[in-house]
C-alpha positions in Angstrom: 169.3 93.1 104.1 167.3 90.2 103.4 169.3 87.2 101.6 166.9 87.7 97.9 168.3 91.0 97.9 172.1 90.0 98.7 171.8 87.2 96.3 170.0 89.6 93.0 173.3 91.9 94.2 175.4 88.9 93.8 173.9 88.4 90.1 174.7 91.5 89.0 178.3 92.0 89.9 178.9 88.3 88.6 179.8 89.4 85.3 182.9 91.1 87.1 184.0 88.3 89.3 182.2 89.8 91.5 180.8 89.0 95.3 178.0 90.0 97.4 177.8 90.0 101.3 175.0 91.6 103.4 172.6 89.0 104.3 170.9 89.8 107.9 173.3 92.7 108.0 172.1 96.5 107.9 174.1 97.5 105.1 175.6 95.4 101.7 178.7 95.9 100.1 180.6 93.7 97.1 184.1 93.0 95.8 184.3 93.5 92.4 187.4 92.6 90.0 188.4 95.7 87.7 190.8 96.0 85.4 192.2 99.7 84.6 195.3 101.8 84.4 195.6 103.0 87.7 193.7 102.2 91.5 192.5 105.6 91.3 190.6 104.7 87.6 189.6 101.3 89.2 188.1 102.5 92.0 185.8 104.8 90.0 184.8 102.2 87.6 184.0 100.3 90.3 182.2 102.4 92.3 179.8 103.0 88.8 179.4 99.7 88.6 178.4 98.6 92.1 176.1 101.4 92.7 174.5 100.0 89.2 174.4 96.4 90.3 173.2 97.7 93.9 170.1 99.9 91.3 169.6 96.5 89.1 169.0 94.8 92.4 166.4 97.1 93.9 168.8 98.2 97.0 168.5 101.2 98.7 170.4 103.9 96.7 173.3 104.6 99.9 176.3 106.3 99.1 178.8 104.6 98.8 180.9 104.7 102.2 184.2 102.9 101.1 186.3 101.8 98.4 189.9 100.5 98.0 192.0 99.1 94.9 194.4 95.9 95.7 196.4 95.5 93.1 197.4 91.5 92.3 200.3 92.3 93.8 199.4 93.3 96.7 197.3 90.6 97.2 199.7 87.9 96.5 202.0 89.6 99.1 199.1 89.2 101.8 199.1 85.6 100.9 202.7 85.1 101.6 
């Protein structure tokens, strides 16, 4: 991925607090902050979102290969 494609990636998850890593790599992936009932509902949203962000950008339409919900909790834990 070449770092103009990483960085119009990065401008389109922006909006939710989102970031963009890929550059040089052979793949791209975000993290994306979602707010919804459960991980399960997060995960889809976020998984519509990304592969619209990854569409906005002009990336290759891949499916997507993994996803994962960390709830603020959890991530304070891993802090600790």
């Amino acid at each position: 991925m070449e770092r103009e494609e990483i960085v119009e990636l990065a401008d389109a998850v922006a909006a939710h607090e989102g970031i963009a890593s890929g550059i040089g790599a052979a793949s791209y992936s975000a993290q994306l902050v979602i707010e919804a009932p459960s991980p399960d509902e997060a995960v889809e949203k976020a998984i519509g979102i990304f592969t619209e962000a990854a569409r906005t950008a002009g990336l290759p339409s891949w499916p997507v290969a993994w996803a994962e919900s960390v709830s603020e909790e959890e991530e304070l834990e891993e802090l600790k």
